[in-house]
CHARMM-style PDB file with segment names, atoms N, HN, CA, C and O in Angstrom:
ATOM      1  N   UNK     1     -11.409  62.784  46.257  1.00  0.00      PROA
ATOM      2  CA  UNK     1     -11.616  61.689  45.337  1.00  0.00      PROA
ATOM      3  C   UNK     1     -12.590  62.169  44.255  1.00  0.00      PROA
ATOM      4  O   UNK     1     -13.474  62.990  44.500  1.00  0.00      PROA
ATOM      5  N   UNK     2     -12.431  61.728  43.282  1.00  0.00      PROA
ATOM      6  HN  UNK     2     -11.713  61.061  43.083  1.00  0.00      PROA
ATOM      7  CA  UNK     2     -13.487  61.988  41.693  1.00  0.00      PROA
ATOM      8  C   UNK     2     -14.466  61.731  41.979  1.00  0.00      PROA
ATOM      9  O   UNK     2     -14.597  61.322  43.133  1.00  0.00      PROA
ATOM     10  N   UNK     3     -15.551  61.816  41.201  1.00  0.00      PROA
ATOM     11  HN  UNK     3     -15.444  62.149  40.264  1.00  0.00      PROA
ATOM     12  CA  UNK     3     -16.927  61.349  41.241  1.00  0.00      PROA
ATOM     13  C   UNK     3     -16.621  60.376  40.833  1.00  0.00      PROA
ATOM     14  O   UNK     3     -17.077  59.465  41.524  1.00  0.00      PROA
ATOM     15  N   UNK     4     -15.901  59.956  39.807  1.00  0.00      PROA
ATOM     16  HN  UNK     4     -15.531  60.696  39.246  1.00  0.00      PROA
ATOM     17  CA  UNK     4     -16.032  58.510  39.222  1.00  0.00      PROA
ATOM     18  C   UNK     4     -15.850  57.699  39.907  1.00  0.00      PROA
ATOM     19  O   UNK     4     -16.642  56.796  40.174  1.00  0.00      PROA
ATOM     20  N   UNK     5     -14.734  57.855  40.350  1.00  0.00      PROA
ATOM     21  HN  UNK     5     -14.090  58.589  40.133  1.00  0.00      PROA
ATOM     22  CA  UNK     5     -13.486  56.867  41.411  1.00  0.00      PROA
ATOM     23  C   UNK     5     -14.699  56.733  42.404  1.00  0.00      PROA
ATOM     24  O   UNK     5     -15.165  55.650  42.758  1.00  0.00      PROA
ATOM     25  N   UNK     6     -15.187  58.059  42.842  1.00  0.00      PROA
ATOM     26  HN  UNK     6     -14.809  58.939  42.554  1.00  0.00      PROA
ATOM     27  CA  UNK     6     -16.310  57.594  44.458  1.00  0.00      PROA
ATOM     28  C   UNK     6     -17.169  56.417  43.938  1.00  0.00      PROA
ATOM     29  O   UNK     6     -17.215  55.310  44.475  1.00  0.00      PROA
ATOM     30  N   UNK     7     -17.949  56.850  42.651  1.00  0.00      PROA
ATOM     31  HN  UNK     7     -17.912  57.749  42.215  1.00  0.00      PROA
ATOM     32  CA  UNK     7     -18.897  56.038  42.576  1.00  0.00      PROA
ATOM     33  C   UNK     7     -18.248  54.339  41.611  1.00  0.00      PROA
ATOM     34  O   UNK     7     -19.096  53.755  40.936  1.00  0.00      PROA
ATOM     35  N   UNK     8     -17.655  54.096  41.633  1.00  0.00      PROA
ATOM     36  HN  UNK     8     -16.966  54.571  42.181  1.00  0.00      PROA
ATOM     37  CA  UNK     8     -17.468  53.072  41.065  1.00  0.00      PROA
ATOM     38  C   UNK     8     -16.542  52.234  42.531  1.00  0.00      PROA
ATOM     39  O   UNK     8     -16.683  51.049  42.226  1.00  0.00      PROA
ATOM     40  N   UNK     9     -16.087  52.242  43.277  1.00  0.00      PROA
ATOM     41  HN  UNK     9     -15.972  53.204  43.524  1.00  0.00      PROA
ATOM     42  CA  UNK     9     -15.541  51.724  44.554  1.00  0.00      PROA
ATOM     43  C   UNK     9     -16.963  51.858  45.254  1.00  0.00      PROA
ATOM     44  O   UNK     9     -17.263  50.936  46.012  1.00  0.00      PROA
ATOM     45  N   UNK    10     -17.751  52.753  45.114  1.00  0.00      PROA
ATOM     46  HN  UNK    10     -17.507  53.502  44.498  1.00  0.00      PROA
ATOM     47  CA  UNK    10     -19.310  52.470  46.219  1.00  0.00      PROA
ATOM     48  C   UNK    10     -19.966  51.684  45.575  1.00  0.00      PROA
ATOM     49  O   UNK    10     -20.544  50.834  46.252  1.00  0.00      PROA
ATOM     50  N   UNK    11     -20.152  51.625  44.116  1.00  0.00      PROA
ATOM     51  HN  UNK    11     -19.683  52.316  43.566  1.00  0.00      PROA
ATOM     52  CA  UNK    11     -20.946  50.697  43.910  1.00  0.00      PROA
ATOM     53  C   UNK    11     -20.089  48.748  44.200  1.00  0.00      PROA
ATOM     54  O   UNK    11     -20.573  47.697  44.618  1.00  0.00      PROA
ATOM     55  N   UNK    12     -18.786  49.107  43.743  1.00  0.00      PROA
ATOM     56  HN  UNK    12     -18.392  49.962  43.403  1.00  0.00      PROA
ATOM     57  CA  UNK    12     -18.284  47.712  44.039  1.00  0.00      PROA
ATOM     58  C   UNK    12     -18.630  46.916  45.381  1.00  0.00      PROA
ATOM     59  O   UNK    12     -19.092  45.785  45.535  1.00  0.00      PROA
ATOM     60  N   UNK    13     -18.253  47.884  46.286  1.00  0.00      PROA
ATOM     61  HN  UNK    13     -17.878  48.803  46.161  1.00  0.00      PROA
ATOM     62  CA  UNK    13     -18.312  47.447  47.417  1.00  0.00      PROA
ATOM     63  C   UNK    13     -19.880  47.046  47.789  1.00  0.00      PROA
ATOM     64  O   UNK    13     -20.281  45.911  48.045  1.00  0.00      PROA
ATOM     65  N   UNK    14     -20.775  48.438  47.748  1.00  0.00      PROA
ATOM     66  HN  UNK    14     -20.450  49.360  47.539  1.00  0.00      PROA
ATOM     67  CA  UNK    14     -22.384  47.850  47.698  1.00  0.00      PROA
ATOM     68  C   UNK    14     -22.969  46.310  47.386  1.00  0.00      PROA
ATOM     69  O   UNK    14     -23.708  45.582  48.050  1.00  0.00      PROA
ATOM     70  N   UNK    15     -22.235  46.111  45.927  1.00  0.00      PROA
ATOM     71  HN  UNK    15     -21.635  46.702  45.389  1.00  0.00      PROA
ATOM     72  CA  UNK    15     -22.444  45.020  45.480  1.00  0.00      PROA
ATOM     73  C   UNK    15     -21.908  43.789  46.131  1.00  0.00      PROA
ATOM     74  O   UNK    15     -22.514  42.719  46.182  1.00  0.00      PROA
ATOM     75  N   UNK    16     -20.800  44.010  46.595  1.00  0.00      PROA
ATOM     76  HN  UNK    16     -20.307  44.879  46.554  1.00  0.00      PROA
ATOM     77  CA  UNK    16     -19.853  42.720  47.375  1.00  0.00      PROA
ATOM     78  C   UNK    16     -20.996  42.737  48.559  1.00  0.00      PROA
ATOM     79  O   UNK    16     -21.704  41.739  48.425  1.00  0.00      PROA
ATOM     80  N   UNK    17     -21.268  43.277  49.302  1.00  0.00      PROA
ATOM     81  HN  UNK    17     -20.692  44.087  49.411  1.00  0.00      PROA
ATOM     82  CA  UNK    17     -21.761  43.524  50.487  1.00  0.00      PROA
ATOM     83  C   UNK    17     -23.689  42.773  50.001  1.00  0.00      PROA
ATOM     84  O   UNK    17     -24.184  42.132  50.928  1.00  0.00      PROA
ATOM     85  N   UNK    18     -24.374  42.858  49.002  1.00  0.00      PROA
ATOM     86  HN  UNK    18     -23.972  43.379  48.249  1.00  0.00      PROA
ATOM     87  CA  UNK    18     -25.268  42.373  48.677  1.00  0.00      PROA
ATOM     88  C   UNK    18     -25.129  40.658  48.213  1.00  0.00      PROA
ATOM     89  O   UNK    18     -25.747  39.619  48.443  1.00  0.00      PROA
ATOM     90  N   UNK    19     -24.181  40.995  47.595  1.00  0.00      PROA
ATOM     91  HN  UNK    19     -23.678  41.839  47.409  1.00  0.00      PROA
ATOM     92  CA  UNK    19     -24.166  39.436  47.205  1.00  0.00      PROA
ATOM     93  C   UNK    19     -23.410  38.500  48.157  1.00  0.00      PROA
ATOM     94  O   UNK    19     -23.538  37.299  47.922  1.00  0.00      PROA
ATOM     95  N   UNK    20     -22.685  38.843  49.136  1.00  0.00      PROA
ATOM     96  HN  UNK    20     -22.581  39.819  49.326  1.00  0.00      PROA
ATOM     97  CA  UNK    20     -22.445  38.012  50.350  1.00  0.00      PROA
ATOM     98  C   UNK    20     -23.398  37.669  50.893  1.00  0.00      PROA
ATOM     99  O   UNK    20     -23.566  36.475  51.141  1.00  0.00      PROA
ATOM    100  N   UNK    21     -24.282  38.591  51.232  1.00  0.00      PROA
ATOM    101  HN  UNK    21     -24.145  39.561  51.032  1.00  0.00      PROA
ATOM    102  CA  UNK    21     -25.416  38.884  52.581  1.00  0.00      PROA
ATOM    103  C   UNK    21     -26.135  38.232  52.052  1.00  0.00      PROA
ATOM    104  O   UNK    21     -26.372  37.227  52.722  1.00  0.00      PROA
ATOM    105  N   UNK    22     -27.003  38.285  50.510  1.00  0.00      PROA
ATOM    106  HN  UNK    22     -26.811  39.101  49.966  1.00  0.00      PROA
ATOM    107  CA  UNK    22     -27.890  37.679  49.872  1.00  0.00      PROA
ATOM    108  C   UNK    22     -27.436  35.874  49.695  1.00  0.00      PROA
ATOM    109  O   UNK    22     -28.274  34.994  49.498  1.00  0.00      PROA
ATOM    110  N   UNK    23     -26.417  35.712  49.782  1.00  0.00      PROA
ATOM    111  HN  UNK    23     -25.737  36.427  49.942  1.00  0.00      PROA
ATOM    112  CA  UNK    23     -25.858  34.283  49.487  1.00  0.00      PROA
ATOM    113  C   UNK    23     -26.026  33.326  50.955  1.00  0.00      PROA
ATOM    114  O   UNK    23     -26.282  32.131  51.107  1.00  0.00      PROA
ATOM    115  N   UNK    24     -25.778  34.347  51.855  1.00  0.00      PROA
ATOM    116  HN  UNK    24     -25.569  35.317  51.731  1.00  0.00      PROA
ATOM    117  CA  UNK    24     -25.845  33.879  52.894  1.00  0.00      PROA
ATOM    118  C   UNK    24     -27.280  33.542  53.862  1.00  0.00      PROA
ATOM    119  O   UNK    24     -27.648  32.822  54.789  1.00  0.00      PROA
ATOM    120  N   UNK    25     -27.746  34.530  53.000  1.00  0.00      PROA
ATOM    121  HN  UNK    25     -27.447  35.116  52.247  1.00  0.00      PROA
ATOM    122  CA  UNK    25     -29.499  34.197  53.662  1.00  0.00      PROA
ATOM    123  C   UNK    25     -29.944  33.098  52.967  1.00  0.00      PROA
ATOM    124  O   UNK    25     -30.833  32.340  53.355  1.00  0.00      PROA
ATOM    125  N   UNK    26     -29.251  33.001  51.817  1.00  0.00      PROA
ATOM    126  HN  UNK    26     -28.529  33.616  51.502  1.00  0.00      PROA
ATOM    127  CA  UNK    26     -29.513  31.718  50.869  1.00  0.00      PROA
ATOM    128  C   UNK    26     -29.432  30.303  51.248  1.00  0.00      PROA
ATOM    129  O   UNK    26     -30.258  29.422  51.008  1.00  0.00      PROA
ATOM    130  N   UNK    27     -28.017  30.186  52.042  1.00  0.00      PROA
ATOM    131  HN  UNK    27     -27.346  30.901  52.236  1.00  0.00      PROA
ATOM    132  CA  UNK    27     -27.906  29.020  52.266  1.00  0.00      PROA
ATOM    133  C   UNK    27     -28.418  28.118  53.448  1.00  0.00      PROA
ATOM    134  O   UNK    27     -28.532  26.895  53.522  1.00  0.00      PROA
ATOM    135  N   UNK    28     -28.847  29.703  54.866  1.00  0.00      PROA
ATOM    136  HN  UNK    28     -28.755  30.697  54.805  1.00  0.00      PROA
ATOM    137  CA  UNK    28     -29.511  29.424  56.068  1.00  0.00      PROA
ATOM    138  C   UNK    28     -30.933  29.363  55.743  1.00  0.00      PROA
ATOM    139  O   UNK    28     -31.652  29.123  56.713  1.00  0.00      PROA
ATOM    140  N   UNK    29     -31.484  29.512  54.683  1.00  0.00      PROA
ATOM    141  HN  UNK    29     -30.900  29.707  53.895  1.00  0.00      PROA
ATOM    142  CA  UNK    29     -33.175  29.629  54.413  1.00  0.00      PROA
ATOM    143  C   UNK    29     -33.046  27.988  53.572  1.00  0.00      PROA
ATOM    144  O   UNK    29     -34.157  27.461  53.507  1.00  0.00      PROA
ATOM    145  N   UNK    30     -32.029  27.216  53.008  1.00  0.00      PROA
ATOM    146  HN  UNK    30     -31.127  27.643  53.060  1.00  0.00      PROA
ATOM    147  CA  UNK    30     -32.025  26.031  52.631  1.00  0.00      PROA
ATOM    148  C   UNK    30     -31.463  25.410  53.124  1.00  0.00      PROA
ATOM    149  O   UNK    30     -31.553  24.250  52.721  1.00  0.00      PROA
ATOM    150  N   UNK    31     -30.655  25.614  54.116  1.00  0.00      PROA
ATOM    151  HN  UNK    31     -30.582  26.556  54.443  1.00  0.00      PROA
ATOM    152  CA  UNK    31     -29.904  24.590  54.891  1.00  0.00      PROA
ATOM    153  C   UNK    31     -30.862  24.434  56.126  1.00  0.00      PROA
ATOM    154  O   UNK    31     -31.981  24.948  56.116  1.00  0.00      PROA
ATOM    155  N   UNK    32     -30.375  23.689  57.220  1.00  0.00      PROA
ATOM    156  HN  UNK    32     -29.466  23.271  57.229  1.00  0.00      PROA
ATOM    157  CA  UNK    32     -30.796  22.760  58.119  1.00  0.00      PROA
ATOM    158  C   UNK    32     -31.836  23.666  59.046  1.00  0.00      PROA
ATOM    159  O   UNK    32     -32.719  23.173  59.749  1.00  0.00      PROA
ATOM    160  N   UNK    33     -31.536  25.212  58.900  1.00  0.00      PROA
ATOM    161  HN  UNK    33     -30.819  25.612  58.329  1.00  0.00      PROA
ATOM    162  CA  UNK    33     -33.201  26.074  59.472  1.00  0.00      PROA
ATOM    163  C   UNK    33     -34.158  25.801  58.841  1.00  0.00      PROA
ATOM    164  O   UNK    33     -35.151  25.547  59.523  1.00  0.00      PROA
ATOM    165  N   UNK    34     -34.267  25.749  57.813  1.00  0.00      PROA
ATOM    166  HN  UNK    34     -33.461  25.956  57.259  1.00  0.00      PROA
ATOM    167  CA  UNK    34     -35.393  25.732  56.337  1.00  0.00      PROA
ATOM    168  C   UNK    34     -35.870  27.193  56.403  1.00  0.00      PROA
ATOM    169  O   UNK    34     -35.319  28.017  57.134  1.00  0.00      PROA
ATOM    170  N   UNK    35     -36.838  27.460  55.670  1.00  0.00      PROA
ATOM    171  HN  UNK    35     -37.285  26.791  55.076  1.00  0.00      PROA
ATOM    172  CA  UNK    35     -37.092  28.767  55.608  1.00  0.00      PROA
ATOM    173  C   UNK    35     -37.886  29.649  56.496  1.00  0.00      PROA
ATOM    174  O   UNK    35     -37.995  30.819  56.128  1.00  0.00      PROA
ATOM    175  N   UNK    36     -38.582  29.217  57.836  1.00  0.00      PROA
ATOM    176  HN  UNK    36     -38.493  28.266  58.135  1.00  0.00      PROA
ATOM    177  CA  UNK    36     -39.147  29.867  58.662  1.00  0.00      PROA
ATOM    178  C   UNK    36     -37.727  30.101  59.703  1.00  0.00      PROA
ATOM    179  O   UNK    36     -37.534  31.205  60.212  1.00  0.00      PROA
ATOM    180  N   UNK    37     -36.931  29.123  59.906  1.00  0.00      PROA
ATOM    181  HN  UNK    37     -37.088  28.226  59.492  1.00  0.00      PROA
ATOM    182  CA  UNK    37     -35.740  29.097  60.939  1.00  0.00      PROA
ATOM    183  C   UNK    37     -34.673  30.264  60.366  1.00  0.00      PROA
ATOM    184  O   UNK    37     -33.877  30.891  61.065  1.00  0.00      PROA
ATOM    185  N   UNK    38     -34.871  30.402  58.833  1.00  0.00      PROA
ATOM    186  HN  UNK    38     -35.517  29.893  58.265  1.00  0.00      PROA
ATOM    187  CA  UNK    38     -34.066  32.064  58.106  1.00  0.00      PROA
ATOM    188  C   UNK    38     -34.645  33.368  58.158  1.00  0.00      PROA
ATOM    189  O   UNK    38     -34.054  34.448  58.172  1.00  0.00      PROA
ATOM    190  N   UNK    39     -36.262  33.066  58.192  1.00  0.00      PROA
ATOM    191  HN  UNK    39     -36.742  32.189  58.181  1.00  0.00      PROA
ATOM    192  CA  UNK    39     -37.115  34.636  58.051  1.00  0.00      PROA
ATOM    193  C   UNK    39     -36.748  35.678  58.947  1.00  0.00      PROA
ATOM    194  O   UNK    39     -37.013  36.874  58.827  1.00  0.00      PROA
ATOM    195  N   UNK    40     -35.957  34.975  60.082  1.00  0.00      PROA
ATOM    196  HN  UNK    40     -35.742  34.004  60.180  1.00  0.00      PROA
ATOM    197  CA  UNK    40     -35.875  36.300  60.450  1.00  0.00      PROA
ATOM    198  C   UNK    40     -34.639  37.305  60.220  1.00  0.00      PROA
ATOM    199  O   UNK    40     -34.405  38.512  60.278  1.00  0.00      PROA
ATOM    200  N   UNK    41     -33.938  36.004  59.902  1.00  0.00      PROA
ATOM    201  HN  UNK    41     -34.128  35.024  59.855  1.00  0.00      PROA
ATOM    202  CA  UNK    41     -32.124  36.581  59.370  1.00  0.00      PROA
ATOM    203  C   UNK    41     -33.124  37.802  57.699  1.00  0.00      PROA
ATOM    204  O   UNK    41     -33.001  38.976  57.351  1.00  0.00      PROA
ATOM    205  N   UNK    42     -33.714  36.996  57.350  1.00  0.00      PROA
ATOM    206  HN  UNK    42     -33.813  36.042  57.633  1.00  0.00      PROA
ATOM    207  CA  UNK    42     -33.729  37.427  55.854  1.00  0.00      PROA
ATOM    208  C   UNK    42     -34.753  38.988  56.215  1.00  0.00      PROA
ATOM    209  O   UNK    42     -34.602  40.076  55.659  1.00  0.00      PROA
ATOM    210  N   UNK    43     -35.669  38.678  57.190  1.00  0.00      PROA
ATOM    211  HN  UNK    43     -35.791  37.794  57.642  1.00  0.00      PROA
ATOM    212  CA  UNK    43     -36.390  40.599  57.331  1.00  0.00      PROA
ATOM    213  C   UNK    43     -35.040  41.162  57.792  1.00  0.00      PROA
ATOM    214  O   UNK    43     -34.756  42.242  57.273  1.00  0.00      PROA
ATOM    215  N   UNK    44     -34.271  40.728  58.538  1.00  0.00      PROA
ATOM    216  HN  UNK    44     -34.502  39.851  58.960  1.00  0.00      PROA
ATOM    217  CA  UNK    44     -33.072  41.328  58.867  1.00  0.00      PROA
ATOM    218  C   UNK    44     -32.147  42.170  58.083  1.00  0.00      PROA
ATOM    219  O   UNK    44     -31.834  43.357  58.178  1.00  0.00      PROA
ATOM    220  N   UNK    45     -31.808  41.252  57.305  1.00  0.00      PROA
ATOM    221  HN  UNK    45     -32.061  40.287  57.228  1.00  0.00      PROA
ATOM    222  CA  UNK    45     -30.700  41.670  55.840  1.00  0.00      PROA
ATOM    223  C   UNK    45     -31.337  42.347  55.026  1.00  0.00      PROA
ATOM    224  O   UNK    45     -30.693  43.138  54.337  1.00  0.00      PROA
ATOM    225  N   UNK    46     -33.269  42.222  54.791  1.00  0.00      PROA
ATOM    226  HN  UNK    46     -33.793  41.580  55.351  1.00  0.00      PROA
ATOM    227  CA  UNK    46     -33.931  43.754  53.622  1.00  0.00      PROA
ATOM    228  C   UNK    46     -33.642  44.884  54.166  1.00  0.00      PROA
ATOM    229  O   UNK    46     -33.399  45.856  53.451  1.00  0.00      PROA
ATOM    230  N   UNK    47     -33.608  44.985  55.855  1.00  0.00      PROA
ATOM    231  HN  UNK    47     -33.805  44.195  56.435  1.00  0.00      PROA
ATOM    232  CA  UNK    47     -33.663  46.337  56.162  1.00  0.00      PROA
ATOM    233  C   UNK    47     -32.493  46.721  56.243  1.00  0.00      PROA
ATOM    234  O   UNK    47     -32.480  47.908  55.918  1.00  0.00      PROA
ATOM    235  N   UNK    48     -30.891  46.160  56.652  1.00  0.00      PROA
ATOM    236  HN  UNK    48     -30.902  45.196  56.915  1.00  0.00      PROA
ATOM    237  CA  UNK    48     -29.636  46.500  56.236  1.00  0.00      PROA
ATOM    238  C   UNK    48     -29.188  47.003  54.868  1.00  0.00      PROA
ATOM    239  O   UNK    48     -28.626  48.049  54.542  1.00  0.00      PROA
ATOM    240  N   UNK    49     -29.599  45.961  54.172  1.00  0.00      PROA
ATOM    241  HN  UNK    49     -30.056  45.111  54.436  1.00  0.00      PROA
ATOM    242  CA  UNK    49     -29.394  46.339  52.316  1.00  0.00      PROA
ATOM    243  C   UNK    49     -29.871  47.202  52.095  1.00  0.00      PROA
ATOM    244  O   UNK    49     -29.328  48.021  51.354  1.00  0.00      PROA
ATOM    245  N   UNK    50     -31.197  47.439  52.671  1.00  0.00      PROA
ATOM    246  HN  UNK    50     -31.638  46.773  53.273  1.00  0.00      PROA
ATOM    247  CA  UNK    50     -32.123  49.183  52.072  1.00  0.00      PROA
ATOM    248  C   UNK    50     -31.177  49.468  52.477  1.00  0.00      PROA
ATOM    249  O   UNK    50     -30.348  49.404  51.569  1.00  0.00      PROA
ATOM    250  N   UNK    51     -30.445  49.985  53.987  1.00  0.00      PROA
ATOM    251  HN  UNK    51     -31.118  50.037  54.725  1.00  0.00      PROA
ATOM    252  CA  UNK    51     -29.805  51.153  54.439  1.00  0.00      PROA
ATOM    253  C   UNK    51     -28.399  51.388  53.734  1.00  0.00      PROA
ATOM    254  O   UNK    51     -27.808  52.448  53.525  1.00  0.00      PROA
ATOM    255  N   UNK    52     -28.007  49.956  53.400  1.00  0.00      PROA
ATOM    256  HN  UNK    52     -28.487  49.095  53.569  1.00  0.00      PROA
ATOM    257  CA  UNK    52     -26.534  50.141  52.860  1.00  0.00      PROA
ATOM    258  C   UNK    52     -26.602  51.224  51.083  1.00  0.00      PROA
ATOM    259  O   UNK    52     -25.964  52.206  50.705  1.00  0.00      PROA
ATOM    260  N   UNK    53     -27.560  50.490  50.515  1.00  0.00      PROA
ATOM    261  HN  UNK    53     -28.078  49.692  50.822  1.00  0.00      PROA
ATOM    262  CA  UNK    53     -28.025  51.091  49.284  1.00  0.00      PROA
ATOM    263  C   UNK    53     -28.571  52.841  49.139  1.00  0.00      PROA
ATOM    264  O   UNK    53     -28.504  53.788  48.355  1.00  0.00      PROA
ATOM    265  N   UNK    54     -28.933  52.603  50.009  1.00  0.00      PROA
ATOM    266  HN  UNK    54     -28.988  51.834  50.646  1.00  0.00      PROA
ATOM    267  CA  UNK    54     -29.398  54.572  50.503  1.00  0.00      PROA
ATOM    268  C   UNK    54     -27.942  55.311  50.622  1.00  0.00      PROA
ATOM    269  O   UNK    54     -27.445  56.357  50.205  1.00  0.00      PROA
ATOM    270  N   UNK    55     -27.596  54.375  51.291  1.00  0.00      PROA
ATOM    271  HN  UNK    55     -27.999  53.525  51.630  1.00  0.00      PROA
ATOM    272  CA  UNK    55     -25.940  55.213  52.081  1.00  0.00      PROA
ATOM    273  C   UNK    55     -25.286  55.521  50.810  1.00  0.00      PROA
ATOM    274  O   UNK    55     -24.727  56.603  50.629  1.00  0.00      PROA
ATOM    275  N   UNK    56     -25.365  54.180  49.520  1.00  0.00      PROA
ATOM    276  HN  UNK    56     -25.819  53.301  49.667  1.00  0.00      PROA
ATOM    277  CA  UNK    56     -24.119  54.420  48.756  1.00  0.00      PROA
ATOM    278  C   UNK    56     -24.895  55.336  47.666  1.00  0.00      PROA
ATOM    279  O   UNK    56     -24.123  55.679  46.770  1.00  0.00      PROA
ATOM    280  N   UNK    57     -26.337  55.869  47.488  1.00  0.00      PROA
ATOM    281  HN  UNK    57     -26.964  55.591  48.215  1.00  0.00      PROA
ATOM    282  CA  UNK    57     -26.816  56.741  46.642  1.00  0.00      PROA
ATOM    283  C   UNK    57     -26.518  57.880  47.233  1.00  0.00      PROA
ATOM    284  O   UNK    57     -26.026  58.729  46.489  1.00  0.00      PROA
ATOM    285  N   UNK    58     -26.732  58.293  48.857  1.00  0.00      PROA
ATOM    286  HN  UNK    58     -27.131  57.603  49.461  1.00  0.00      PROA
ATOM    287  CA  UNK    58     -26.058  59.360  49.355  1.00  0.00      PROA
ATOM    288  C   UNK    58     -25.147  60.147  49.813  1.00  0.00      PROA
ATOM    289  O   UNK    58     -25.283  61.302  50.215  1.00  0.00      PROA
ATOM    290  N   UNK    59     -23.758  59.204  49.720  1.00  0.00      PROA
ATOM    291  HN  UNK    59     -23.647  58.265  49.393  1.00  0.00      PROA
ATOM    292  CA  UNK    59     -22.766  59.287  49.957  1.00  0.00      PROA
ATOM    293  C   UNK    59     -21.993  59.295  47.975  1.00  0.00      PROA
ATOM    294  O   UNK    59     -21.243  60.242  47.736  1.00  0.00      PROA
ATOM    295  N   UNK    60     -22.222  58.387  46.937  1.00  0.00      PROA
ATOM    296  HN  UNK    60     -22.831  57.619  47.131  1.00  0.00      PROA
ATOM    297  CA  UNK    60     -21.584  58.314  45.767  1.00  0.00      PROA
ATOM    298  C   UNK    60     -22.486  59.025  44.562  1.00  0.00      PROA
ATOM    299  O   UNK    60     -21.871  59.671  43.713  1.00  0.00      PROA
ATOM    300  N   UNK    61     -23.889  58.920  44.476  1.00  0.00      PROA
ATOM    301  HN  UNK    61     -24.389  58.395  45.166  1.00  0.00      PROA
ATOM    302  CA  UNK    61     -24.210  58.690  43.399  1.00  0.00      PROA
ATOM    303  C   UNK    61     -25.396  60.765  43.574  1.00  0.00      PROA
ATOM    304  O   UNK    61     -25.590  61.483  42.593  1.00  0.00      PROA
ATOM    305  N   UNK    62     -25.870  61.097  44.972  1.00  0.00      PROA
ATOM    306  HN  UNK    62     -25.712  60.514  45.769  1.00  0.00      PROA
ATOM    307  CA  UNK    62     -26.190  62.432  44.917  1.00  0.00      PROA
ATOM    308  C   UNK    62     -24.917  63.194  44.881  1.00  0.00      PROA
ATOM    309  O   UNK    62     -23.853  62.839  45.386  1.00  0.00      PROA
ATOM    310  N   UNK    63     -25.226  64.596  44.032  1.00  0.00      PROA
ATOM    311  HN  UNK    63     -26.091  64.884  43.621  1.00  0.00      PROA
ATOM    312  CA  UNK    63     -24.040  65.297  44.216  1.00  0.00      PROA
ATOM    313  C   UNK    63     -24.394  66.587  45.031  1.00  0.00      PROA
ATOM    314  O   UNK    63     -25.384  67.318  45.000  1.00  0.00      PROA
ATOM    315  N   UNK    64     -23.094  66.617  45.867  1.00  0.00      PROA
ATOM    316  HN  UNK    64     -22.290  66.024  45.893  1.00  0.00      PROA
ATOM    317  CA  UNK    64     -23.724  67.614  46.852  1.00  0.00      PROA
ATOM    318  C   UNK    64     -23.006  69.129  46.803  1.00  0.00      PROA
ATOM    319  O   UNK    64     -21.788  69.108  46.628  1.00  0.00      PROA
ATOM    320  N   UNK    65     -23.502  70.148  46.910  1.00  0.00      PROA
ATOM    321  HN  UNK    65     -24.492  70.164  47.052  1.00  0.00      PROA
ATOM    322  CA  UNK    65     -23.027  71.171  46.953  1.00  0.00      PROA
ATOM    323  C   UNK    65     -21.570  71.570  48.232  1.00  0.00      PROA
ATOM    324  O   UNK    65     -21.554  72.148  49.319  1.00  0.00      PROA
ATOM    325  N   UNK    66     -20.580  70.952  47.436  1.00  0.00      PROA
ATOM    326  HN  UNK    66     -20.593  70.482  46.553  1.00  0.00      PROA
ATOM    327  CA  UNK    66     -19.814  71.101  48.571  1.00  0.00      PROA
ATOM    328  C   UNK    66     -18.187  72.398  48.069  1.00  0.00      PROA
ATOM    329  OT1 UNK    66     -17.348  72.694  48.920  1.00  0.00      PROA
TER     330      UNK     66
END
């Protein structure tokens, strides 16, 4: 696959994958948990998103001597 093609499908997906996750901590930190009944979903989902975001800089966006 291209560099382009890699990095433009990693970033799409990255992004789908943030703005679900982020929407969703959204609605359990305002819906009927309130926001102490979400904190823990939401420390949850910073440390996934870091990892997902690392993955797609190290997998799409470093170039590796291959």
């Amino acid at each position: 696959m291209s560099y382009t093609v890699k990095l433009l499908a990693g970033f799409i997906g990255t992004a789908l994958l943030v703005i679900f996750v982020v929407g969703l901590s959204h609605s359990i930190s305002t819906g009927f948990a309130g926001f102490w009944g979400g904190f823990p979903f939401m420390m949850i989902i910073i440390v996934v998103l870091g990892m997902a975001i690392y993955d797609f800089w190290d997998e799409c966006v470093r170039r590796n001597n291959e």
